[in-house]
C-alpha positions as CSV (number, residue, x, y, z in Angstrom):
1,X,84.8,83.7,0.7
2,X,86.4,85.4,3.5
3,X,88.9,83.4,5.2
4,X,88.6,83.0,9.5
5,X,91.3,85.0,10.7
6,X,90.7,88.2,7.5
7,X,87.2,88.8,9.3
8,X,86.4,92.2,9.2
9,X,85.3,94.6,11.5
10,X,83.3,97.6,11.9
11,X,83.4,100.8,13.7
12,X,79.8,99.7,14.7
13,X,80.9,96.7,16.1
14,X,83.9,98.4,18.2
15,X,81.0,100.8,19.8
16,X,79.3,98.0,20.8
17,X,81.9,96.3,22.3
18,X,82.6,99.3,24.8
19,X,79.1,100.3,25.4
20,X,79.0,96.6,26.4
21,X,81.9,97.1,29.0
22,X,80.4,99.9,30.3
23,X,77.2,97.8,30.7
24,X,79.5,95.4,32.5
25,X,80.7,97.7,35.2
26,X,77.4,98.6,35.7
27,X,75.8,96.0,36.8
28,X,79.5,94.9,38.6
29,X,81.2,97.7,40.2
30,X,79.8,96.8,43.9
31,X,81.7,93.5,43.6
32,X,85.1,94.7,42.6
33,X,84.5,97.5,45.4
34,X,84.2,94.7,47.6
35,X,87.8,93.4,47.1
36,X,89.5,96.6,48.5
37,X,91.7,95.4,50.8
38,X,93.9,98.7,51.7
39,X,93.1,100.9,54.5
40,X,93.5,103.9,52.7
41,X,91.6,103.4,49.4
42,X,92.1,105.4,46.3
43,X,88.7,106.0,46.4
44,X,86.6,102.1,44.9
45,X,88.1,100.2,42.5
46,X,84.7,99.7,40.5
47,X,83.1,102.8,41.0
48,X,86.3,104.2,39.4
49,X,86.4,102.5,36.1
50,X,82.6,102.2,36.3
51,X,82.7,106.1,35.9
52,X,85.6,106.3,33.4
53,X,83.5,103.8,31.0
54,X,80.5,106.2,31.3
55,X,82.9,108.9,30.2
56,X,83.6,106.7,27.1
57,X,79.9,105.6,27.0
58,X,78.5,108.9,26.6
59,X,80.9,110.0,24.2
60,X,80.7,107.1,21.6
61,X,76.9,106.1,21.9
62,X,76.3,109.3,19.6
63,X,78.8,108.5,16.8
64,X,76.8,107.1,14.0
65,X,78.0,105.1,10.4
66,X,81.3,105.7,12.5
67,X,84.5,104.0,11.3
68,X,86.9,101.7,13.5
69,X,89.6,105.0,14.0
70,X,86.8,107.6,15.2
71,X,85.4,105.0,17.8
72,X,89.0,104.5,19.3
73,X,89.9,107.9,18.7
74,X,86.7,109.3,20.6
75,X,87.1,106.3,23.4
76,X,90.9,107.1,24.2
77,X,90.1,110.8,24.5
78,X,87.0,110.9,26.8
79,X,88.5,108.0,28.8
80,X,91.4,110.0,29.8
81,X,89.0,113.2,30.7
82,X,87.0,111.1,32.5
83,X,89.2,108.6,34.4
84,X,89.1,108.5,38.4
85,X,91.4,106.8,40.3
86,X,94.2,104.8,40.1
87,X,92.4,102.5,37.8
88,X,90.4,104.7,35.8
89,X,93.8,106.1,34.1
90,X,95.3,102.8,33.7
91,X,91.8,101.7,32.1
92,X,92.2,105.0,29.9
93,X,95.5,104.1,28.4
94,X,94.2,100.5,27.6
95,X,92.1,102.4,25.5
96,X,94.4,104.8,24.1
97,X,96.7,101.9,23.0
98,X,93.2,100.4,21.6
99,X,92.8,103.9,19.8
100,X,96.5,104.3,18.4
101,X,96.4,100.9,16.7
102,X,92.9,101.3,15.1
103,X,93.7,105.1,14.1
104,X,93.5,106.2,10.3
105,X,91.1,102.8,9.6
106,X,87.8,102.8,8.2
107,X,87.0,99.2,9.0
108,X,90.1,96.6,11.0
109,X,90.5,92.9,10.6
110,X,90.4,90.7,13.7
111,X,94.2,90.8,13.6
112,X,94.7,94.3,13.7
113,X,91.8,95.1,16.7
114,X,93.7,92.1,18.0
115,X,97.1,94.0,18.3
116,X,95.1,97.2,18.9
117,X,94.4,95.5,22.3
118,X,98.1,94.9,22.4
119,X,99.2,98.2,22.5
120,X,96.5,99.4,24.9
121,X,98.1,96.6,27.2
122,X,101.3,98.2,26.9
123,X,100.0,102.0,27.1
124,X,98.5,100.6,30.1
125,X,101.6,98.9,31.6
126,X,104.0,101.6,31.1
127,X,101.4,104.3,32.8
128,X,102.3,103.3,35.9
129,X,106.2,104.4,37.7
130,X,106.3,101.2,39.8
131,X,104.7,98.3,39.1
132,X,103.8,95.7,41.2
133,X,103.0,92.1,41.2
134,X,100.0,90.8,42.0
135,X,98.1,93.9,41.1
136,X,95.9,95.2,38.0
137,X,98.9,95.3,35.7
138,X,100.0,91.5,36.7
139,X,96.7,90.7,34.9
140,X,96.8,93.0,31.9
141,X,100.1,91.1,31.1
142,X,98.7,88.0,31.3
143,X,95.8,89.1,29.2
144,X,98.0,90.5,26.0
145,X,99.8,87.3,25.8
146,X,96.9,85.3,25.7
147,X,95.7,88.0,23.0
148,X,99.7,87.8,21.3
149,X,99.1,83.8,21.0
150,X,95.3,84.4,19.2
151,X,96.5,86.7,17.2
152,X,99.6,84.7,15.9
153,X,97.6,81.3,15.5
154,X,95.3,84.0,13.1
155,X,92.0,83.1,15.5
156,X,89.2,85.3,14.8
157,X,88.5,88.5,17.1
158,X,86.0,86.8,19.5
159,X,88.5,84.0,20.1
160,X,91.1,86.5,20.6
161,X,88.9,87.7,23.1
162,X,87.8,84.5,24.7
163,X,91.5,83.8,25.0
164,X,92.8,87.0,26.4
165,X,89.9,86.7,29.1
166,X,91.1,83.0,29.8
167,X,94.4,84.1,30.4
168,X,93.2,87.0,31.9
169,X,91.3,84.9,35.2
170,X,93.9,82.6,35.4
171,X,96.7,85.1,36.5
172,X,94.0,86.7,38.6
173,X,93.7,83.8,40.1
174,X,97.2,84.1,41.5
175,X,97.1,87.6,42.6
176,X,97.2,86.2,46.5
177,X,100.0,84.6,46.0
178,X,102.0,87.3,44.5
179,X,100.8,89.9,47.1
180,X,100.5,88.8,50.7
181,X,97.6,91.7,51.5
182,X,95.3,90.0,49.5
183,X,96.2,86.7,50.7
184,X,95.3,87.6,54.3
185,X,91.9,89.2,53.2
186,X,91.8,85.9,51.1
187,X,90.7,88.0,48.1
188,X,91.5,88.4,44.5
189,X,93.3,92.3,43.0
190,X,90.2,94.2,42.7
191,X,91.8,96.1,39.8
192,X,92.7,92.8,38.0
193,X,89.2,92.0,38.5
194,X,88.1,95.2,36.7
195,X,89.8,93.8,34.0
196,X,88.0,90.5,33.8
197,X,85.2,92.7,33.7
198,X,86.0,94.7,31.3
199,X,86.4,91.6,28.9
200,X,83.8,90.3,30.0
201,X,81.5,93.3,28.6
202,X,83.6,93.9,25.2
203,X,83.0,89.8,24.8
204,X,79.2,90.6,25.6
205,X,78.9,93.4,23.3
206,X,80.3,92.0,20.7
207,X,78.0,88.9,20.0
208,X,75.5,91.5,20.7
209,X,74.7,90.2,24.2
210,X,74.2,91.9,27.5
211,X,76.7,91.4,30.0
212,X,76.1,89.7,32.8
213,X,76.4,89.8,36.7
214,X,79.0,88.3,38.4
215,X,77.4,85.8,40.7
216,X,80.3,84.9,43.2
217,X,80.6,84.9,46.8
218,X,80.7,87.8,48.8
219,X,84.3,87.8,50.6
220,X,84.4,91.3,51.7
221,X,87.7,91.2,54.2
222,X,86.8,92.1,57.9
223,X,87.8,95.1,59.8
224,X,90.8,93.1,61.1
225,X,92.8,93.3,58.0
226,X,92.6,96.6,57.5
227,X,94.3,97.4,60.9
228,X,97.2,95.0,60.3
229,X,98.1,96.1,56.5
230,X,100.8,98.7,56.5
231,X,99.7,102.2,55.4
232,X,101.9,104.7,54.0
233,X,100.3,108.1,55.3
234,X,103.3,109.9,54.0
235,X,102.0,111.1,51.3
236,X,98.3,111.7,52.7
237,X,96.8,113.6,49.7
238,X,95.3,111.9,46.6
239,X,95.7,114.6,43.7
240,X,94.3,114.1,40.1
241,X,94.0,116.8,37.4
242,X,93.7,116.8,34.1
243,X,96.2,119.4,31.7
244,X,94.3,120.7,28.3
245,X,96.5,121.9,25.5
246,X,99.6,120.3,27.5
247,X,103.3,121.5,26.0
248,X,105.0,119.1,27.6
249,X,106.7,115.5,26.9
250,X,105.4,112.6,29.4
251,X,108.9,111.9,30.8
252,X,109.4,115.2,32.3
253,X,106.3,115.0,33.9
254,X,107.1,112.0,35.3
255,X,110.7,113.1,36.4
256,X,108.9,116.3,37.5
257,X,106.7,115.1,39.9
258,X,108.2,111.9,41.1
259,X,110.2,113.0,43.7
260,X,106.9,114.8,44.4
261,X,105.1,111.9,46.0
262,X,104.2,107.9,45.4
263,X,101.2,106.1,43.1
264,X,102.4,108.6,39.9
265,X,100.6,107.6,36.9
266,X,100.7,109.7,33.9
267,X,98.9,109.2,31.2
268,X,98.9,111.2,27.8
269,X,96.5,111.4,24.8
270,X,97.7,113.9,22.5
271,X,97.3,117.5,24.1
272,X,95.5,116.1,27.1
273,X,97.4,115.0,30.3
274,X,96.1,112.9,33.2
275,X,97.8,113.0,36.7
276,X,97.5,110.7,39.4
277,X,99.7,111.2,42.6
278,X,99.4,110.4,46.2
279,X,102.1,113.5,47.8
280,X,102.0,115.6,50.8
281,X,102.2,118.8,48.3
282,X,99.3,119.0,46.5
283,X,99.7,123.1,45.4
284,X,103.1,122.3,44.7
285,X,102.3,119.3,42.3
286,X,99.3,121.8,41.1
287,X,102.0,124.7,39.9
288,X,103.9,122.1,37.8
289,X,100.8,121.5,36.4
290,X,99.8,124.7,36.1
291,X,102.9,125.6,33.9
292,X,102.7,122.6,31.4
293,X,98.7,123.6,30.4
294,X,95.5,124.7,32.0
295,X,94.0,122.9,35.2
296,X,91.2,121.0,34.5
297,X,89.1,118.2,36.8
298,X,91.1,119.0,40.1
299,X,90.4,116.5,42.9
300,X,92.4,116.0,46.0
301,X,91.3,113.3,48.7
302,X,92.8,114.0,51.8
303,X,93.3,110.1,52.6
304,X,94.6,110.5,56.0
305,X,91.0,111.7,56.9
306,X,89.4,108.6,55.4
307,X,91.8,106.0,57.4
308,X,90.8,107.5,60.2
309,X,87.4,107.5,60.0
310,X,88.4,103.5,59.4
311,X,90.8,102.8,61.7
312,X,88.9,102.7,65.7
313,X,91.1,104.9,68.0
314,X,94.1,106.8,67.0
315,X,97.8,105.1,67.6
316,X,100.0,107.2,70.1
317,X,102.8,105.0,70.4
318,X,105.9,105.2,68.4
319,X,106.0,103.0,65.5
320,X,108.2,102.7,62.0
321,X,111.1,104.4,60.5
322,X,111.7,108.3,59.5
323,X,113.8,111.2,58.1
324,X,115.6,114.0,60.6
325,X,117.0,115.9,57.9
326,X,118.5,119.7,58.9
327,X,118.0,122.3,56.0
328,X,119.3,125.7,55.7
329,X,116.1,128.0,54.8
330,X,112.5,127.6,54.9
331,X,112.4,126.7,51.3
332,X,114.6,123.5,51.2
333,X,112.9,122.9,54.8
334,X,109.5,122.9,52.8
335,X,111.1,120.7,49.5
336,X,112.8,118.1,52.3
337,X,109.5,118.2,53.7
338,X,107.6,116.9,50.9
339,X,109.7,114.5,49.7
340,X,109.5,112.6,52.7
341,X,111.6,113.9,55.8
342,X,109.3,113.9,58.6
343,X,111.2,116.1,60.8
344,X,113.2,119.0,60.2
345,X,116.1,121.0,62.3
346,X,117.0,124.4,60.7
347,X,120.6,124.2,60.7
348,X,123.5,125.3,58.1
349,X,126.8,127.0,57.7
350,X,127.2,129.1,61.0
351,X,124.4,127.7,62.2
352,X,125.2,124.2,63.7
353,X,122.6,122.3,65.8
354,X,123.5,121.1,68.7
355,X,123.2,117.4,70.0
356,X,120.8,118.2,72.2
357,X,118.4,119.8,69.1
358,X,118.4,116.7,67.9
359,X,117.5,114.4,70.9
360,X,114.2,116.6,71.7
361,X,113.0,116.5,68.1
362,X,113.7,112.6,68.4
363,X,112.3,112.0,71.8
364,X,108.8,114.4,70.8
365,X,108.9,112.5,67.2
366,X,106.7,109.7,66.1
367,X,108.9,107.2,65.1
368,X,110.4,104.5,66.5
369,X,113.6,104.9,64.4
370,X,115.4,108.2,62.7
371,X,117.8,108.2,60.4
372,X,119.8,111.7,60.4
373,X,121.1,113.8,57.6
374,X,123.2,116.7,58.4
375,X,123.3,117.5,55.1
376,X,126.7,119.2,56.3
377,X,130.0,118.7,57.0
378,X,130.3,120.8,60.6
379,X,127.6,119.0,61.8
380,X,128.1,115.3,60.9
381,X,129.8,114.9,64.2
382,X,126.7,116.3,66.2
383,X,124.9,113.1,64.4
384,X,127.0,110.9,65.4
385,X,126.9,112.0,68.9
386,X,123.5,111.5,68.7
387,X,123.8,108.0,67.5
388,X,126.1,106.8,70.3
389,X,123.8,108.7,72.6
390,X,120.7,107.0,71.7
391,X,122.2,104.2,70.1
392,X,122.4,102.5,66.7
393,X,119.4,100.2,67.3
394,X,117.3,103.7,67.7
395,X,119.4,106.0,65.3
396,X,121.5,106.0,62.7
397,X,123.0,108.8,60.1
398,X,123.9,109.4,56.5
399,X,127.2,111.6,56.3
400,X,125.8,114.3,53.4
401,X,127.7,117.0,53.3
402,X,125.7,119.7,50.9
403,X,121.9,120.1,50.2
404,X,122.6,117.5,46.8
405,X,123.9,114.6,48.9
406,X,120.7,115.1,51.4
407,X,118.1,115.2,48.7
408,X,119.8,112.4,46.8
409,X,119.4,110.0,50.2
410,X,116.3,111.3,51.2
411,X,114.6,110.3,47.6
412,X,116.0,106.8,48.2
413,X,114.3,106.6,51.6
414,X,111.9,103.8,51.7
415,X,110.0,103.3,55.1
416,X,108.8,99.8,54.5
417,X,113.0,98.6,54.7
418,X,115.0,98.9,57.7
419,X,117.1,101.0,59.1
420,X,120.3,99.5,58.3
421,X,118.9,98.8,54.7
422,X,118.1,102.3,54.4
423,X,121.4,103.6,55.6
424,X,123.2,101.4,53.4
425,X,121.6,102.5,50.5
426,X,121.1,106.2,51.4
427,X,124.8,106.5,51.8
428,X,125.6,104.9,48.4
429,X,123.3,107.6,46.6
430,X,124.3,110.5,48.3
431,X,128.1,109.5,47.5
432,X,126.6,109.9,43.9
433,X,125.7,112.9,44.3
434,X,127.0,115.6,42.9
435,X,126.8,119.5,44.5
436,X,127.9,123.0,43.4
437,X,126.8,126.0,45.6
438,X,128.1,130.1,45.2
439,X,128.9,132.2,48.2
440,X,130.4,135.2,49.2
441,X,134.3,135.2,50.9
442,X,133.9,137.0,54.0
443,X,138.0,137.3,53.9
444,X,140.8,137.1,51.9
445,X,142.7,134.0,51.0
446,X,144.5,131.5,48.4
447,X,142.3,128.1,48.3
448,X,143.1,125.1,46.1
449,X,146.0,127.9,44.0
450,X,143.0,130.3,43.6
451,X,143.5,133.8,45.0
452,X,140.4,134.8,46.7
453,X,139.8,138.8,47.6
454,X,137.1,139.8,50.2
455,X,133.6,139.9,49.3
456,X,133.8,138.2,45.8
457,X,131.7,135.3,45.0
458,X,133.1,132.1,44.9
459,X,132.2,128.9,43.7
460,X,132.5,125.4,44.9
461,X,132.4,122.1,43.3
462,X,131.4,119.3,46.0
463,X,132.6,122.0,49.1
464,X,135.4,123.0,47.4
465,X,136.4,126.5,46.2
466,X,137.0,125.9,42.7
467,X,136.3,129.6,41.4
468,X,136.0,133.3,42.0
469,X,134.8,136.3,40.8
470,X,132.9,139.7,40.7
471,X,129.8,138.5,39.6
472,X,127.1,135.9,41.2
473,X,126.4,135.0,36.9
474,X,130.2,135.0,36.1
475,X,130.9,132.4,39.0
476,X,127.8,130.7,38.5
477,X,128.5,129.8,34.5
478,X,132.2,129.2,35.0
479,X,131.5,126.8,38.3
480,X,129.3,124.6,36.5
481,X,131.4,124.4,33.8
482,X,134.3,122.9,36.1
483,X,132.0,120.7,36.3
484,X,131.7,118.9,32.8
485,X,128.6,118.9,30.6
486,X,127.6,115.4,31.5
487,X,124.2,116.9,33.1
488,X,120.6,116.7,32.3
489,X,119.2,118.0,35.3
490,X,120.4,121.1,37.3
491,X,118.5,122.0,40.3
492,X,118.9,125.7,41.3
493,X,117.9,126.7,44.9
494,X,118.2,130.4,45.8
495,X,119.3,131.7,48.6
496,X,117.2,134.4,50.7
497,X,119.1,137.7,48.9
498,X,117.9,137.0,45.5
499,X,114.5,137.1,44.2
500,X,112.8,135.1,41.8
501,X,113.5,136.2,38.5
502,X,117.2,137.0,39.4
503,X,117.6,133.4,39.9
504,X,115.3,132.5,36.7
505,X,117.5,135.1,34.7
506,X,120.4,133.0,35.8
507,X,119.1,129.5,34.9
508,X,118.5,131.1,31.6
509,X,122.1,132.0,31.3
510,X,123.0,128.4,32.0
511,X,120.3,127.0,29.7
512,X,121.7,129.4,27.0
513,X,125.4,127.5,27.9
514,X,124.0,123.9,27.1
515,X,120.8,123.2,25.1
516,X,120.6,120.0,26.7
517,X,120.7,120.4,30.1
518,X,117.1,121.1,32.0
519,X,117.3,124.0,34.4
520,X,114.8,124.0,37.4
521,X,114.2,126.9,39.8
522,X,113.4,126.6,43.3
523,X,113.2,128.7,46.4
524,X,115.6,127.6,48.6
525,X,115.3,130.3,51.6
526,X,118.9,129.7,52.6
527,X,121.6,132.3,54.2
528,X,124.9,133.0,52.9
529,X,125.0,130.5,49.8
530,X,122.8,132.8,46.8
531,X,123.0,129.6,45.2
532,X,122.9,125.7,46.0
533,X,122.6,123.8,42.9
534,X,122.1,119.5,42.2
535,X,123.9,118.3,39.5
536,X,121.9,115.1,37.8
């Protein structure tokens, strides 16, 4: 006789179990809707994962005499082409986990679809750049250690279940105290709810039931909680796309679009890539994509549309905290742009705004509070004018020096801290940075023991002359090699005298000096530098 925990199970039963959640979410996704507390949704929570289920639904519902590994195979894959929202993916890589730990088996025991649900906890977890507490993923933790301790005390699959789901609402449970939104709308997460039901339908279609309704009371938060919750409109456009036939590794999609925006989830199943992003650059974010595989499923929200058709009247006064940053070219203007500065000076070498540039943009601005980066040595003083001008309660500055300190700070800008929190931490980062740039001598001289003639190119290593030559390649390859091989990353910006594939023939060149570094091309728009580069 078959002992308890040596159970075995079917690829049948698996089906069912899904079809059962997706039953769940049907009858359920109103409710979870309910619980959106933010003013700017990511479109509804149910509705979301309701969708993504169907996507699974339809896929598995015509696999017949199937076995355990082509139900989680077929589930993981059509959840990911089918997920919407911020939800939807995390709910797909739950069930790519489920997938990779029932893959290759005919039939599982109730420990091994036990620890499949294990790793789709994980897969789940680790989609996300930034989790936080109180949200979906505080559940899902709770819900794979109640799974861990059935599985090690060698309970049966539906016990593992019933104890994962216990573990599952108590957590939830807790979610207002861990997240003070959802306090005020005295609510539970609406994602961690998802979750319960979820369970709720795998439990159900297991024992060969039909899931149930939730019967609970309505507690829909009123229209005053969605004025006072902070919004970050920063980022305004929700942008999701799947890539088919993908050639690329999940952390450099991550590292290549997170400077790109906030809400990044990326989620991978084999050849297929899922994006999630909430950025103020959709095309760009789309051309990354574009080069990893082929576009498929695009569908951008513009969510700074919706919040206003929510939110009565429209805010004129000043409010909150923001980014003057000056860039040299319309290209780093654009990248500065979208990675969160919400003003911009055009300013550079030869070009130096003046004080009173920067009071105008401040005084028409929408913010309550700037923080300034110069992003250049001749014009750091013009900043601090500006401070003692406006004063430090209204302004304060970050003394970059180069295009690498600038971006460095401006990626560690987090509007939701203070000013002086900001500064403090914007100026450790961009003292991190490191810088190289090439540029033509416009006379002769000997710099730092180096004999510089007329129109060479010369290169510099954090604004100093460290090189020079004949050639834009030649001073290129030997500056960054002053510079040690302790990179990963080098950003390359060109300037406005060189095209596109000059500067692509040059990161090539670079590439070709170290195999592991990761050479990235952008158009920087800049004068007199050809070249500004961000060593990482």
């Amino acid at each position: 006789m078959t002992s308890k925990q040596e159970a075995i199970i079917s690829g049948e039963q698996i089906k069912n179990m899904l079809l059962g959640a997706y039953k769940s979410f049907e009858k359920n996704y109103q409710y979870i809707n309910d619980l959106n507390v933010f003013p700017v949704p990511d479109g509804d929570t149910g509705t979301n994962m309701m969708h993504t289920m169907a996507a699974v639904a339809r896929e598995i519902s015509q696999l017949q005499n199937t076995t355990v590994s082509e139900v989680g195979t077929m589930a993981a894959r059509s959840a990911i082409m089918g997920a919407r929202g911020n939800s939807g993916v995390i709910l797909s890589q739950l069930l790519r986990g489920l997938g990779k730990g029932l893959a290759g088996k005919k039939r599982a025991t109730s420990n091994e679809v036990g620890k499949a649900f294990q790793f789709g906890i994980l897969y789940a977890y680790r989609a996300v750049s930034k989790p936080v507490e109180g949200t979906i993923l505080t559940v899902a933790r709770a819900i794979a250690k109640g799974a861990y301790h059935a599985v090690r005390q060698g309970e049966d699959f539906e016990d593992v279940l019933c104890e994962a789901l216990e573990s599952g609402k108590k957590e939830l449970a807790r979610t207002p105290e861990l997240l003070p939104s959802l306090k005020a709308a005295g609510v539970v997460d609406a994602g961690g709810q998802g979750l319960i039901v979820f369970l709720e339908g795998c439990l159900a279609g297991f024992r060969g039931e039909d899931a149930g309704e939730l019967h609970l009371p309505p507690s829909k938060p009123s229209f005053a909680n969605f004025i006072e919750m902070e919004v970050d409109l920063e980022n305004p456009y929700c942008t999701e796309f799947i890539v088919k036939e993908a050639e690329v590794k999940e952390d450099v999609v991550r590292s290549t679009l997170q400077p790109l925006g906030n809400s990044l989830i990326v989620a991978v199943v084999g050849d297929i890539v899922k994006v999630h992003i909430h950025t103020k650059a959709p095309g760009l974010v789309l051309q990354h994509g574009l080069s990893w595989g082929s576009l498929h499923d695009i569908k951008i929200d513009n969510m700074a549309e919706q919040h206003q058709h929510r939110v009565v009247g429209v805010q004129t006064e000043k409010h909150g905290l923001a980014v003057l940053s000056v860039a040299a070219g319309n290209g780093i203007a654009s990248i500065m742009h979208q990675l969160g500065a919400a003003e911009i000076i055009s300013g550079g070498q030869s070009m130096n705004p003046p004080v009173e540039a920067f009071i105008k943009v401040i005084e028409k601005g929408s913010a309550e509070q700037y923080i300034i980066l110069p992003n250049n040595k001749n014009i750091i003083l013009a900043a601090e004018q500006v401070k003692k001008l406006l004063g430090a309660a209204q302004v304060d500055y970050v003394p970059t020096t180069n295009l690498a300190q600038g971006l460095a700070a401006l990626l560690h800008f987090d509007a939701a801290k203070t000013l002086q929190e900001n500064s403090a931490v914007m100026r450790r980062e961009a003292k991190e940075a490191h810088s190289a740039a090439v540029s033509i001598a416009v006379r002769d001289s000997v710099v730092n023991g180096i004999t510089v003639k007329k129109g060479q190119y010369i290169g510099l290593l954090e604004d100093k002359i460290v090189y020079a030559g004949a050639t834009l390649e030649e001073v290129t390859a030997e500056t960054v090699k002053l510079a040690g091989s302790d990179w990963e990353l080098i950003s390359l910006y060109y300037g406005s005298d060189l095209t596109q594939s000059e500067a692509d023939k040059i990161a090539a060149e670079l590439k070709a000096l170290d195999d592991g570094w990761e050479v990235t091309v952008f158009d920087g728009g800049q004068p007199l530098y050809p070249l500004l580069l961000s060593l990482e």
